[in-house]
N, C-alpha and C positions, 0 to 999 in steps of 0.2 A: 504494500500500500504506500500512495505516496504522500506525503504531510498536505498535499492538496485535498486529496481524498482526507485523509482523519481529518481537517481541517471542517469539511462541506460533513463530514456526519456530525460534527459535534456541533455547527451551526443547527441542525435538524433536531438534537436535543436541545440545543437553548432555547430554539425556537419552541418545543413542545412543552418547554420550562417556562416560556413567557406567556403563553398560553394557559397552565396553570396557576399560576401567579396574578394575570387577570379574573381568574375567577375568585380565586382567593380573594384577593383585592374585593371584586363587587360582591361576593357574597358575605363577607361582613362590613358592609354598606349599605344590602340589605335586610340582614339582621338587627343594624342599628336602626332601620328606620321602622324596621316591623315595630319593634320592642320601645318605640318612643311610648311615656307615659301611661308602661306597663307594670306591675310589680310581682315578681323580682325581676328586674331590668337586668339584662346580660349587655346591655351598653358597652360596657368596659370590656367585655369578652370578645367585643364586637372590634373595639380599637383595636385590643390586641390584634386580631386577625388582620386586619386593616395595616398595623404598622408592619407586622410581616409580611407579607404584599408589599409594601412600600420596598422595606429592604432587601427581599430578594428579586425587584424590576431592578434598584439599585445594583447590585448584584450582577445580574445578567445582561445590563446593558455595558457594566466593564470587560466582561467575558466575551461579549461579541466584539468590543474595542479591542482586546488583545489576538481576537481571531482575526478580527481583519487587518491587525497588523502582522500577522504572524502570516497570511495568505500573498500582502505584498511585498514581503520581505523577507520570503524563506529561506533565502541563503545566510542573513546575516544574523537569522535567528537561530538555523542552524550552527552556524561559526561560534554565537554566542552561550549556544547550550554545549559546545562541544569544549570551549575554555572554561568553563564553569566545572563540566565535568573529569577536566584535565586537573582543574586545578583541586577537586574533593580530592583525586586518587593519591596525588603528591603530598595534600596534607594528612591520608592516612600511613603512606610509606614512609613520611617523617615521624608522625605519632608512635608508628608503630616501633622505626630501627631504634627511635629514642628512647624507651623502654617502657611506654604505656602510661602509665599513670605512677607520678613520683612515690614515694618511698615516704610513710608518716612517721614521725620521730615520737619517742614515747616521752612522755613528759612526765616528770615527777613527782607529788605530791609536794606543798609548799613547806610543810609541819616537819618533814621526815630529817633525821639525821642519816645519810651515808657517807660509812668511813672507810 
């Protein structure tokens, strides 16, 4: 597959993502308007839903931003995930020859006499 293709199917789930999200969205929009002046009011249940709608259009309008940059610039996005990944391997081969994780020194009790 080529990152054009993974690119165009993952547009097809943000897409079916934004589409869920608008319902989210209007359907506690219209729970708050059902429940006006109802008791017990789920009003507030209703924002909630409402603010989460909000934040994942939020959401998925950065994901399409980064697909479509990622569609017209796939070479340099490739170049830039392949120095990224150049650079994790390097800092594990240093992690690692350097001998993992230092050495804790034991400390002594403040009270203690050793002679």
């Amino acid at each position: 597959m080529t990152v054009d293709t993974i690119v165009g199917l993952f547009n097809i789930f943000v897409g079916a993502m934004l589409v869920g999200a608008f319902l989210f969205m209007g359907g506690g929009l219209i729970v708050w308007w059902i429940r006006l002046g109802t008791w017990p009011t789920y009003r507030d249940e209703a924002i909630e839903y409402m603010q989460w709608g909000v934040a994942t259009l939020f959401t998925l309008v950065l994901l399409l931003g980064i697909a479509k940059s990622v569609q017209e610039h796939t070479r340099e996005v490739l170049f830039l995930l392949g120095a990224i990944g150049a650079i994790a391997v390097a800092y594990a081969l240093v992690w690692a020859f350097a001998g993992g994780e230092p050495e804790k020194k034991e400390e002594h009790g403040r009270g203690t006499d050793r002679r």
